[in-house]
Chimera marker file (.cmm) of the C-alpha trace (Angstrom):
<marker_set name="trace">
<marker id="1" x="0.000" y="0.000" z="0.000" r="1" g="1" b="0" radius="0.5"/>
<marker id="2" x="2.919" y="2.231" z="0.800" r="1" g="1" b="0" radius="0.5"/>
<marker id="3" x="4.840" y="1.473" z="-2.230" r="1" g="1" b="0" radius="0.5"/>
<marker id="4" x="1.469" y="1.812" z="-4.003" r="1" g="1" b="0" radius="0.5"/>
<marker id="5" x="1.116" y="5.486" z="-2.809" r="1" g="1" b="0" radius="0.5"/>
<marker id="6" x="4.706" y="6.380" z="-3.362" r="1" g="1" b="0" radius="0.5"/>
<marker id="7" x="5.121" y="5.401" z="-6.743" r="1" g="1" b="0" radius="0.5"/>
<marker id="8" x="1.507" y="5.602" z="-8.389" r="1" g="1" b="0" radius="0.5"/>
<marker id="9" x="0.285" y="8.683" z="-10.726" r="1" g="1" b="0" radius="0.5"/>
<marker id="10" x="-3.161" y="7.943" z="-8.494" r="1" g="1" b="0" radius="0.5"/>
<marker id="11" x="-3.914" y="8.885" z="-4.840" r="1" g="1" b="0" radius="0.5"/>
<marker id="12" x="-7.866" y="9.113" z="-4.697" r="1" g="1" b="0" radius="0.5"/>
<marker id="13" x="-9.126" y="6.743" z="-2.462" r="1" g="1" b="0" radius="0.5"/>
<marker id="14" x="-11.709" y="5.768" z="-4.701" r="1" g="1" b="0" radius="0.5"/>
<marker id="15" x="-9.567" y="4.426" z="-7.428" r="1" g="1" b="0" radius="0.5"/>
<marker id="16" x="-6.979" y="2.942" z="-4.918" r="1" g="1" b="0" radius="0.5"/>
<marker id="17" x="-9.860" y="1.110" z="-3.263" r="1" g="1" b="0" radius="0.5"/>
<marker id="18" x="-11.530" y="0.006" z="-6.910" r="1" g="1" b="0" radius="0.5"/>
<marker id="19" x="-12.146" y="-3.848" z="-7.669" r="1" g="1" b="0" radius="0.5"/>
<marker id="20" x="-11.846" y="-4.601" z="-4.623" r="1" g="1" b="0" radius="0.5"/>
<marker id="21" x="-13.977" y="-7.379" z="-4.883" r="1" g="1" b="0" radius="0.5"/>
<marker id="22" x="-11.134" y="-9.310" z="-6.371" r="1" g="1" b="0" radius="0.5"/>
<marker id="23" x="-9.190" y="-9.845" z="-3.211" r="1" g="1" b="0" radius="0.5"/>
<marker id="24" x="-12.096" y="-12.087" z="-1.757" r="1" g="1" b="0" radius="0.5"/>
<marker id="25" x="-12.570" y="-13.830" z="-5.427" r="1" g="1" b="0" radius="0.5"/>
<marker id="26" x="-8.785" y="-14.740" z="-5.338" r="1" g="1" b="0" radius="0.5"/>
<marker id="27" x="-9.226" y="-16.129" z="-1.926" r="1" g="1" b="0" radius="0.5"/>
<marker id="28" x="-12.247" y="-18.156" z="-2.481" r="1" g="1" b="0" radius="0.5"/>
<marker id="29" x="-10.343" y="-19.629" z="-5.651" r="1" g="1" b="0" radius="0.5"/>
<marker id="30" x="-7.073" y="-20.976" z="-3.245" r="1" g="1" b="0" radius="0.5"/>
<marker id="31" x="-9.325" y="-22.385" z="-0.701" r="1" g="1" b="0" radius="0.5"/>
<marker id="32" x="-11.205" y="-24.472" z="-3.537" r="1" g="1" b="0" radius="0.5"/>
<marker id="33" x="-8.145" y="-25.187" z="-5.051" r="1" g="1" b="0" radius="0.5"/>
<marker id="34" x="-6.595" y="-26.467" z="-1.971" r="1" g="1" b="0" radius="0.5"/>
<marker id="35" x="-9.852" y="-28.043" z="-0.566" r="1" g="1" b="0" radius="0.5"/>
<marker id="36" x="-9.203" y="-29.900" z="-3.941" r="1" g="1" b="0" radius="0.5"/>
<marker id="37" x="-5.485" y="-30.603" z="-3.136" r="1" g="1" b="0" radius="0.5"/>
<marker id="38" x="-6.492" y="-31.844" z="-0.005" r="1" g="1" b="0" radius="0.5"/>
<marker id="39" x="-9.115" y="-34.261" z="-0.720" r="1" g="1" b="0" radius="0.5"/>
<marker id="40" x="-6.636" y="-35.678" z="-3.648" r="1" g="1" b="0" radius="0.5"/>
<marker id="41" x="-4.243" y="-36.038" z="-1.119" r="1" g="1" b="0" radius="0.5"/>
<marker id="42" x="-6.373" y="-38.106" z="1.614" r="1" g="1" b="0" radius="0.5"/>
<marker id="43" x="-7.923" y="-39.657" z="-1.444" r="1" g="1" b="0" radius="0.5"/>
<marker id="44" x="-4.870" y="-41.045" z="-3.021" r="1" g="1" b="0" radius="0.5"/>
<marker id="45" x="-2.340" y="-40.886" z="0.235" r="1" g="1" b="0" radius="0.5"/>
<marker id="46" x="0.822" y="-40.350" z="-1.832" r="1" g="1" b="0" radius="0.5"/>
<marker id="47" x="1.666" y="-36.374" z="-2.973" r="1" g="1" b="0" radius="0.5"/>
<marker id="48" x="3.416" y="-37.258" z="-5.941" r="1" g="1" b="0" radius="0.5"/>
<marker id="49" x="-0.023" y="-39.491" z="-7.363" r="1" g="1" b="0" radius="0.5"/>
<marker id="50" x="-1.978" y="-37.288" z="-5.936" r="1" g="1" b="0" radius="0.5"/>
<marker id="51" x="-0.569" y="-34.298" z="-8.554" r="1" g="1" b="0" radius="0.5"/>
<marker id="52" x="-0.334" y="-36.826" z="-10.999" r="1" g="1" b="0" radius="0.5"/>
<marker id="53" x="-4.403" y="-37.399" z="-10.890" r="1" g="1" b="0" radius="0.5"/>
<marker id="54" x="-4.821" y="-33.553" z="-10.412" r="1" g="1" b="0" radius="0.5"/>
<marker id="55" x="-3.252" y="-32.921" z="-13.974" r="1" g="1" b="0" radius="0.5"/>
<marker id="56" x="-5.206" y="-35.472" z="-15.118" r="1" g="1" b="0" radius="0.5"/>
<marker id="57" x="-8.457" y="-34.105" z="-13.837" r="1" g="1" b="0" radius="0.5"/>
<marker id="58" x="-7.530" y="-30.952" z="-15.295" r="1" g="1" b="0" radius="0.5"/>
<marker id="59" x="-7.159" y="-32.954" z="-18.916" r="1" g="1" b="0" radius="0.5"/>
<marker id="60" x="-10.136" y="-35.323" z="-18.185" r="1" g="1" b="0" radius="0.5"/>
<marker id="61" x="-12.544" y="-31.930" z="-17.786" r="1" g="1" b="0" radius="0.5"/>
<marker id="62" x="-11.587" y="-30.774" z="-21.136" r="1" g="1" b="0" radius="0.5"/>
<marker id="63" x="-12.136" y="-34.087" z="-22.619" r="1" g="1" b="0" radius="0.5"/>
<marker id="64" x="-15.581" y="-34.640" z="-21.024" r="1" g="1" b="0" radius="0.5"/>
<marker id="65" x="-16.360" y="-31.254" z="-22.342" r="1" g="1" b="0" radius="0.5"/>
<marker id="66" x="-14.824" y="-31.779" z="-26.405" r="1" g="1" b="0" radius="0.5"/>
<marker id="67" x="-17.522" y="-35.096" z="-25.979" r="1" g="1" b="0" radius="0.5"/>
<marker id="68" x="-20.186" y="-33.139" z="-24.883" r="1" g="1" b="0" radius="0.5"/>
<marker id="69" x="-19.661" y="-30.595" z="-27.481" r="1" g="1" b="0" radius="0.5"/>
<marker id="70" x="-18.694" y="-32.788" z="-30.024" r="1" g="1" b="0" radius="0.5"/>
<marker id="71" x="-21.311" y="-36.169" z="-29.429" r="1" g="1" b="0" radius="0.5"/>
<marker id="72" x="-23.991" y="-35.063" z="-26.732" r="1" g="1" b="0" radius="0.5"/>
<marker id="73" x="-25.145" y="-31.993" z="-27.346" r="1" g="1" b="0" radius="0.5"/>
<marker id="74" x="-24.293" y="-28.066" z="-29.113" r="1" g="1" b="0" radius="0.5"/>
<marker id="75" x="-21.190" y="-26.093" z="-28.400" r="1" g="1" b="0" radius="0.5"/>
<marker id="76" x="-22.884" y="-23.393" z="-26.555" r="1" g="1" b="0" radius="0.5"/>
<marker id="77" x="-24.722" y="-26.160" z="-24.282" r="1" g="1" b="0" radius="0.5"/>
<marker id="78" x="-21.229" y="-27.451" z="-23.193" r="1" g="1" b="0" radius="0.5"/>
<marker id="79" x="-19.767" y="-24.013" z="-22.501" r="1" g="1" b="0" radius="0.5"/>
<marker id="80" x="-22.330" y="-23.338" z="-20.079" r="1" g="1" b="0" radius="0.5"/>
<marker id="81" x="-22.329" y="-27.037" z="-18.480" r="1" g="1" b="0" radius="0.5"/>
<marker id="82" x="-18.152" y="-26.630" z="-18.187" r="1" g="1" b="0" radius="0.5"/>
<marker id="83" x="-18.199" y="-23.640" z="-16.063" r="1" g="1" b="0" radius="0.5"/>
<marker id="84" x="-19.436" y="-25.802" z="-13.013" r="1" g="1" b="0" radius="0.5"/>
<marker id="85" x="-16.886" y="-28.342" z="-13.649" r="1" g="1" b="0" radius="0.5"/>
<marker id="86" x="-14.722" y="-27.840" z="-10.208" r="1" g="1" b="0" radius="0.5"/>
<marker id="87" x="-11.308" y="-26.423" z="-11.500" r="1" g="1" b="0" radius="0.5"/>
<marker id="88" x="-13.176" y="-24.091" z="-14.443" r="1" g="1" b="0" radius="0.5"/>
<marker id="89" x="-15.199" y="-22.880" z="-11.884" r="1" g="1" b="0" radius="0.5"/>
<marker id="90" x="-12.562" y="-21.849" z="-9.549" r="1" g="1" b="0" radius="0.5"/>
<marker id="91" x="-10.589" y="-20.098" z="-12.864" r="1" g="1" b="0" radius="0.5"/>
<marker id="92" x="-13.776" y="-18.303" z="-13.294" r="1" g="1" b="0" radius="0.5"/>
<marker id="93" x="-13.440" y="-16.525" z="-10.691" r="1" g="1" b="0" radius="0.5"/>
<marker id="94" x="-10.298" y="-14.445" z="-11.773" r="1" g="1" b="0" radius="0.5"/>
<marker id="95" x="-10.385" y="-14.309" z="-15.673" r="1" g="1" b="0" radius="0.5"/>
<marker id="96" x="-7.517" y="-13.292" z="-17.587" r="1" g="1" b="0" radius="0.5"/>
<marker id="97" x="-5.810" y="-10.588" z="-15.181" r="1" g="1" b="0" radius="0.5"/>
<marker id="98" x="-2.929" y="-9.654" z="-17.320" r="1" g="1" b="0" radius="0.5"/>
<marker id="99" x="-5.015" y="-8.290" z="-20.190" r="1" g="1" b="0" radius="0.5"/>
<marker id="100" x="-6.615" y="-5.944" z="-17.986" r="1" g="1" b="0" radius="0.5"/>
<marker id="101" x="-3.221" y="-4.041" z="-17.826" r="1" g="1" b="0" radius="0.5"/>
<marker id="102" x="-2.443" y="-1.047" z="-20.000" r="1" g="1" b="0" radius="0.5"/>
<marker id="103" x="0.152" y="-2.381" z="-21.849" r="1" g="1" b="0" radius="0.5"/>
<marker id="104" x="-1.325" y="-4.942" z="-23.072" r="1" g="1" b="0" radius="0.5"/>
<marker id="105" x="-4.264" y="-3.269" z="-24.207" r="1" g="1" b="0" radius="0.5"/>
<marker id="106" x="-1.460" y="-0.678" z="-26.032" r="1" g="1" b="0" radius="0.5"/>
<marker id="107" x="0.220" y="-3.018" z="-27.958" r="1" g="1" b="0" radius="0.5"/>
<marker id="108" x="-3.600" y="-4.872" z="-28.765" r="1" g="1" b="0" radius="0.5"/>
<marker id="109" x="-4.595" y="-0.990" z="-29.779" r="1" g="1" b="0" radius="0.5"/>
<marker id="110" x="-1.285" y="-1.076" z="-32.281" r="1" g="1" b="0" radius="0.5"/>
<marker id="111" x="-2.024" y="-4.904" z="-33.901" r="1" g="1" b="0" radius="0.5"/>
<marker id="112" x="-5.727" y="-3.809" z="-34.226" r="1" g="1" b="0" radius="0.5"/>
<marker id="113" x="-7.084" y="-6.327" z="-31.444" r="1" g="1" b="0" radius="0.5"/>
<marker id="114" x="-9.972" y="-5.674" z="-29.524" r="1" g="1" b="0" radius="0.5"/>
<marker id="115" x="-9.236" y="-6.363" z="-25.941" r="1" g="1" b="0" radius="0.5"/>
<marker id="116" x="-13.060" y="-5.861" z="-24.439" r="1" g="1" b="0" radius="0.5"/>
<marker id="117" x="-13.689" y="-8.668" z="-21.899" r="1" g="1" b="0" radius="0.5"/>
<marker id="118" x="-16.075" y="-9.309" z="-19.005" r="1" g="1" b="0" radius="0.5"/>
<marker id="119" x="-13.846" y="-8.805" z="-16.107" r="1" g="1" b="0" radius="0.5"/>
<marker id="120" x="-16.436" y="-9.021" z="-13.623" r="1" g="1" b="0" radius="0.5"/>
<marker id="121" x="-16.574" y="-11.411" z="-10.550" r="1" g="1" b="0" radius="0.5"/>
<marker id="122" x="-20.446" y="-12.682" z="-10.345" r="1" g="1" b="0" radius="0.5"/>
<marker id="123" x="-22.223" y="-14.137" z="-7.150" r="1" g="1" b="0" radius="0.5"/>
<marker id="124" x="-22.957" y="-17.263" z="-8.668" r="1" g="1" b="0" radius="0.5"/>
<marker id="125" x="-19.395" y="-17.656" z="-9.521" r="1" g="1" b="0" radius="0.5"/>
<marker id="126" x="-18.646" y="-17.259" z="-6.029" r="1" g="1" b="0" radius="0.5"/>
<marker id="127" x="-21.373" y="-19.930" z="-4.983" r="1" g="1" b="0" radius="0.5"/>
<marker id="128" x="-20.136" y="-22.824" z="-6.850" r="1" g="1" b="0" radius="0.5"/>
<marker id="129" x="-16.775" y="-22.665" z="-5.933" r="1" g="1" b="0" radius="0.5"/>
<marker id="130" x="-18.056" y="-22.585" z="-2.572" r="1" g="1" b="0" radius="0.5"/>
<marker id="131" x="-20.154" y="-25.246" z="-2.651" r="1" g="1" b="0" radius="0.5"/>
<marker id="132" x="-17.098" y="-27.216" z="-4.750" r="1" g="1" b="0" radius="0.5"/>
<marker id="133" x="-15.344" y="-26.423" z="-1.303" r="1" g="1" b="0" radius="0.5"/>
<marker id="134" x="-17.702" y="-27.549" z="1.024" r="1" g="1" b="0" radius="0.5"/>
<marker id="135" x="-17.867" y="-30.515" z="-1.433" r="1" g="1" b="0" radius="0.5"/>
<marker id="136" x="-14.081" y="-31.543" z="-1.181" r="1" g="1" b="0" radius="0.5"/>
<marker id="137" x="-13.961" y="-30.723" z="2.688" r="1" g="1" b="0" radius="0.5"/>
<marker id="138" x="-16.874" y="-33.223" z="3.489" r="1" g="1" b="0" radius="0.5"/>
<marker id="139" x="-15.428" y="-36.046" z="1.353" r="1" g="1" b="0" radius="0.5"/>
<marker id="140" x="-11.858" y="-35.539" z="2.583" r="1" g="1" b="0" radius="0.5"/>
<marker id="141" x="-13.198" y="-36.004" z="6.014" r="1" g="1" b="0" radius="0.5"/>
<marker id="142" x="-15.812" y="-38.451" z="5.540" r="1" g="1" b="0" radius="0.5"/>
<marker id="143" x="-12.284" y="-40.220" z="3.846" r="1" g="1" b="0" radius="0.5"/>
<marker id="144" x="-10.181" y="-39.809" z="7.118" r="1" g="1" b="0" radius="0.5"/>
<marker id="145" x="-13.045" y="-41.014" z="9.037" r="1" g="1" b="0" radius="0.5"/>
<marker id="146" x="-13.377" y="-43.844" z="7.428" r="1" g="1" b="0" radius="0.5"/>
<marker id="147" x="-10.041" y="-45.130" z="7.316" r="1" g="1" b="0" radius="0.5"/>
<marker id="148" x="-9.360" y="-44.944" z="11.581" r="1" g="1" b="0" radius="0.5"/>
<marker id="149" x="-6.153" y="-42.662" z="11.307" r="1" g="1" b="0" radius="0.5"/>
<link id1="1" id2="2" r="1" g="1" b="0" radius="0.2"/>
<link id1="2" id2="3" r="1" g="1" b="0" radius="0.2"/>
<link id1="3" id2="4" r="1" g="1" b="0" radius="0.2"/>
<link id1="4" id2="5" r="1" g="1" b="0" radius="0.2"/>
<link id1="5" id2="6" r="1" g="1" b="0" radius="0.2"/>
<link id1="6" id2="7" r="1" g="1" b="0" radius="0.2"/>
<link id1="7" id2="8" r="1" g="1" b="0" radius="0.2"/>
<link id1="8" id2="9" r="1" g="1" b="0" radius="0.2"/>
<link id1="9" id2="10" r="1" g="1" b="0" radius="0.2"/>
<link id1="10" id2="11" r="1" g="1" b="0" radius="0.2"/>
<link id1="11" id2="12" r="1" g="1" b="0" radius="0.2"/>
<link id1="12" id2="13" r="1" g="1" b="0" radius="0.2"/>
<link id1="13" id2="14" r="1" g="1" b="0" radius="0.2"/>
<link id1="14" id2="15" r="1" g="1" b="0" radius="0.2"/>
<link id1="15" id2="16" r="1" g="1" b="0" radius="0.2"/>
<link id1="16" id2="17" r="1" g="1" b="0" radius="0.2"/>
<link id1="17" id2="18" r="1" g="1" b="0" radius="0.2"/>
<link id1="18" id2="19" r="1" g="1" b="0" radius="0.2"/>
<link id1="19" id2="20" r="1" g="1" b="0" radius="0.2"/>
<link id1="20" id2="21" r="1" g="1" b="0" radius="0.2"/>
<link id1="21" id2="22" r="1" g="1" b="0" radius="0.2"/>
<link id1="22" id2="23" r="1" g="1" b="0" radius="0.2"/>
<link id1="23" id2="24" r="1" g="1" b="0" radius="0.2"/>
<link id1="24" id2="25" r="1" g="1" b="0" radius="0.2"/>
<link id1="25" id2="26" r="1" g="1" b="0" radius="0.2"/>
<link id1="26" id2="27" r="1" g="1" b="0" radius="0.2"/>
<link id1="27" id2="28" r="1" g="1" b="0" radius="0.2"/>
<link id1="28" id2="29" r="1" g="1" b="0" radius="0.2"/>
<link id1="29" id2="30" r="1" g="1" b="0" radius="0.2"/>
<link id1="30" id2="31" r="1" g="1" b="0" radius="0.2"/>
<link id1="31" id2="32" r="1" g="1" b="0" radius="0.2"/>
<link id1="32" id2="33" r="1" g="1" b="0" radius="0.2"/>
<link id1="33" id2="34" r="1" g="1" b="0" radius="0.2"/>
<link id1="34" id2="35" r="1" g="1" b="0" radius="0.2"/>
<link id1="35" id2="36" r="1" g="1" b="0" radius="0.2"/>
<link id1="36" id2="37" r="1" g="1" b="0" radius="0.2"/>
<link id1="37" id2="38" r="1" g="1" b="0" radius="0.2"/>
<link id1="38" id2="39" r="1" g="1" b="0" radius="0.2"/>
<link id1="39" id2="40" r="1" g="1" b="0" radius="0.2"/>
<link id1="40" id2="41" r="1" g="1" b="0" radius="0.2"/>
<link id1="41" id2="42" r="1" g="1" b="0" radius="0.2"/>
<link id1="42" id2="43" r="1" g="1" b="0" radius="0.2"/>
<link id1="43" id2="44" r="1" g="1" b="0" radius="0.2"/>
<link id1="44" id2="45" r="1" g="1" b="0" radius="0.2"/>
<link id1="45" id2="46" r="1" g="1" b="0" radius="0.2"/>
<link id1="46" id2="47" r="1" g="1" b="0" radius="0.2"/>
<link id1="47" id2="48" r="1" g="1" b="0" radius="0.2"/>
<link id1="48" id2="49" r="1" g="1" b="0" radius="0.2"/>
<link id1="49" id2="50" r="1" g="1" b="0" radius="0.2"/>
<link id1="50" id2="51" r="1" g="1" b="0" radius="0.2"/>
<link id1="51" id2="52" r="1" g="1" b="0" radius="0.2"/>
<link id1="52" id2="53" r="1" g="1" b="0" radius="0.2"/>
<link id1="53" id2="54" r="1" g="1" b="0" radius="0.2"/>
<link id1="54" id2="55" r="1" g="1" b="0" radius="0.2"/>
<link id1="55" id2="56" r="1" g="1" b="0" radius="0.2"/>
<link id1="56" id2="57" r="1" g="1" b="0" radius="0.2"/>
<link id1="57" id2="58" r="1" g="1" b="0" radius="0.2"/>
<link id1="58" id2="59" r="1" g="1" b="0" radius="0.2"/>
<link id1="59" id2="60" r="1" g="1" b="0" radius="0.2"/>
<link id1="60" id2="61" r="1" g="1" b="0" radius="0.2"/>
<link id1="61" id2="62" r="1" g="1" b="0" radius="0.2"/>
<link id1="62" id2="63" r="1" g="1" b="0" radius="0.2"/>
<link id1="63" id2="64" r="1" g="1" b="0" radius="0.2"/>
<link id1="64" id2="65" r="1" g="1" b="0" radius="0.2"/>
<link id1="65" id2="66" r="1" g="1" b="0" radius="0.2"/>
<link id1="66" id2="67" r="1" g="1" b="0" radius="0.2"/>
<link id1="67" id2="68" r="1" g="1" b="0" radius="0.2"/>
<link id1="68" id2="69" r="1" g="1" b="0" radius="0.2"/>
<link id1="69" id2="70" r="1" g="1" b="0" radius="0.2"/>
<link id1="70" id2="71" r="1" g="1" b="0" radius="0.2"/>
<link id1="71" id2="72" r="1" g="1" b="0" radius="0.2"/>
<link id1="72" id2="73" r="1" g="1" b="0" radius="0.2"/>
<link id1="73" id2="74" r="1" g="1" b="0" radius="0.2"/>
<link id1="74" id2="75" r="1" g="1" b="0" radius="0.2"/>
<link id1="75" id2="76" r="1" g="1" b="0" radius="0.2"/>
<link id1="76" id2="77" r="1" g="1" b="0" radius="0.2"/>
<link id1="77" id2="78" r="1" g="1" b="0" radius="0.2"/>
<link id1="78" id2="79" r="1" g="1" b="0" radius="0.2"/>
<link id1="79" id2="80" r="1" g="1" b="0" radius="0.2"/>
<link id1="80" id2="81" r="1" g="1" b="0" radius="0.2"/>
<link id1="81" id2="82" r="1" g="1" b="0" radius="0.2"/>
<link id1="82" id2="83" r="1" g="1" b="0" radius="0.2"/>
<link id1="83" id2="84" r="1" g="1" b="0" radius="0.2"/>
<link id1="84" id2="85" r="1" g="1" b="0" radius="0.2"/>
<link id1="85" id2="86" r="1" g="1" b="0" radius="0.2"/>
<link id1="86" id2="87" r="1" g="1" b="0" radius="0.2"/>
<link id1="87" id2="88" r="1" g="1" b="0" radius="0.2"/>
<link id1="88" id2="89" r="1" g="1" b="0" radius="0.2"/>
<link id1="89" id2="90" r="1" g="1" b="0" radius="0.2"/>
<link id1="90" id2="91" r="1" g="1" b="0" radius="0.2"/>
<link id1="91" id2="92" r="1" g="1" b="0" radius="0.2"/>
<link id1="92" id2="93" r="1" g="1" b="0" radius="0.2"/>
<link id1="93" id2="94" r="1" g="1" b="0" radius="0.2"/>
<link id1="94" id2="95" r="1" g="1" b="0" radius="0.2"/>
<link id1="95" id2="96" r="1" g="1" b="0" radius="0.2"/>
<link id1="96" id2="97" r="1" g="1" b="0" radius="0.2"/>
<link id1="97" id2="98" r="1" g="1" b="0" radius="0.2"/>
<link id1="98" id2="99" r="1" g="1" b="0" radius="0.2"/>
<link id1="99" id2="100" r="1" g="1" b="0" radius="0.2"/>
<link id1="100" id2="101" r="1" g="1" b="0" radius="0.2"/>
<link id1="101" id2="102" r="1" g="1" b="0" radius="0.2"/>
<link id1="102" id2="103" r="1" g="1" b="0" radius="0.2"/>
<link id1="103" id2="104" r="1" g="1" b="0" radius="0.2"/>
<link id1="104" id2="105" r="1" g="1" b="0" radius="0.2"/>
<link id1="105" id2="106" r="1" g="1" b="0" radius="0.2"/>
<link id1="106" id2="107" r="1" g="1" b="0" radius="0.2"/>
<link id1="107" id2="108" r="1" g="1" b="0" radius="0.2"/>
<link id1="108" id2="109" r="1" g="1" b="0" radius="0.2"/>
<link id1="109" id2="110" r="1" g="1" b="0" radius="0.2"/>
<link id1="110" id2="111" r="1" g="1" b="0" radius="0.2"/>
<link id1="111" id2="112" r="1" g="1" b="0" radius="0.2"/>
<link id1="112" id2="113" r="1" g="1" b="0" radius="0.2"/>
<link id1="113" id2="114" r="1" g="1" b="0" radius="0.2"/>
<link id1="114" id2="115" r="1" g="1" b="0" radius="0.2"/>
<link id1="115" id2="116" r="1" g="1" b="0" radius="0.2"/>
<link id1="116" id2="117" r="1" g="1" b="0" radius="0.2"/>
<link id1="117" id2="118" r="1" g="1" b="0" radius="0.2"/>
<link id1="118" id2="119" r="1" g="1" b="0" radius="0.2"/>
<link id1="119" id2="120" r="1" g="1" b="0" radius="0.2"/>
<link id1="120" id2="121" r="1" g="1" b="0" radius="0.2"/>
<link id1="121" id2="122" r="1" g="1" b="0" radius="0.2"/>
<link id1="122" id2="123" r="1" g="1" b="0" radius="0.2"/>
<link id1="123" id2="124" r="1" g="1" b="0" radius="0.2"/>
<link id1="124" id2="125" r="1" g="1" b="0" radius="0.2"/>
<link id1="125" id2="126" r="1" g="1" b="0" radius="0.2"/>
<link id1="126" id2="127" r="1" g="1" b="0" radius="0.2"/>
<link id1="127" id2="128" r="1" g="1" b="0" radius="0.2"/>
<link id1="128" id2="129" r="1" g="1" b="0" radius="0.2"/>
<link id1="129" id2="130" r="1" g="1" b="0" radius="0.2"/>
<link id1="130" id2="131" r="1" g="1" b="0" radius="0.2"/>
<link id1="131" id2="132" r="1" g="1" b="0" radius="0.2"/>
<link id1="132" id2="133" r="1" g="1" b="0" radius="0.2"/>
<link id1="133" id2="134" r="1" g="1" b="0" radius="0.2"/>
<link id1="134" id2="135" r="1" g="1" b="0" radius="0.2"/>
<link id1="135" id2="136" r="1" g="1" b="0" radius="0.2"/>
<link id1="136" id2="137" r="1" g="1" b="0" radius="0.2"/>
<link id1="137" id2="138" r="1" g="1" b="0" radius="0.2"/>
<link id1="138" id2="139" r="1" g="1" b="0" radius="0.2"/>
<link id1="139" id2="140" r="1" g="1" b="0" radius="0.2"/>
<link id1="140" id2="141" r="1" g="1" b="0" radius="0.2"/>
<link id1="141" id2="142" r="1" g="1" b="0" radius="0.2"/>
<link id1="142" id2="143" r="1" g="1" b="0" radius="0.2"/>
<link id1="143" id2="144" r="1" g="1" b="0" radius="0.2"/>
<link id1="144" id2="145" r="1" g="1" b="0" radius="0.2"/>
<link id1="145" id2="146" r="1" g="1" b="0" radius="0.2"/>
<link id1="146" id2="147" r="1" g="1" b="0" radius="0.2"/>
<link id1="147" id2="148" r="1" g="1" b="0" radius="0.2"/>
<link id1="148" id2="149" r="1" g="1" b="0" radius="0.2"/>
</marker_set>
């Protein structure tokens, strides 16, 4: 915040405290991330499997998705069904930061690309990661219970 005040062209409070609603979006996303981590962990007992299976989750959600775009039903269909898959739902919540910064949007200004997204962070999008979390949390405990650690 210092360093912020020192060195920024900006010292209204209302643009230092803008999106501020990101701080809590980035925090919901770690804890369903690591709720994830955690039940992988319990689930699988060994670290090293247990990010092996977590990389492939991350390739089996984009497969289930090309089959329900490509076999099941229409593109648009699929889109919306991916975005409560548990790890696109936590990257939901934070979409493409580093486009939001002015450079970026310079040198897409010079190339002639149209940089316009939907930076937003929605309720809903907050919801299902939290209910991904509370999700992960049960099972990872209903797993330690039932194994008499």
């Amino acid at each position: 915040m210092v360093l912020g005040l020192i060195y920024s062209d900006y010292d209204e409070m209302s643009i230092i405290f803008s999106d501020m609603e990101f701080l809590p979006a980035f925090f919901f996303k770690l804890v369903g991330f690591f709720s994830f981590c955690l039940f992988l962990g319990i689930l699988v007992k060994r670290s090293a499997f247990a990010l092996g299976f977590l990389i492939l989750w991350t390739i089996l959600e984009q497969v289930v998705f090309g089959l329900l775009g490509w076999k099941v039903m229409s593109w648009e269909a699929a889109k919306t069904i991916k975005q409560f898959f548990p790890l696109q739902s936590m990257s939901n919540l934070i979409k493409e930061p580093f486009t939001r910064l002015s450079a970026v949007q310079n040198i897409g200004q010079q190339i002639g690309e149209d940089m316009r997204f939907d930076y937003h962070v929605y309720w809903y999008e907050f919801l299902v990661v939290i209910l991904w979390t509370v999700i992960f949390i049960y099972l990872s405990y209903a797993l330690l219970k039932k194994r008499d650690l």
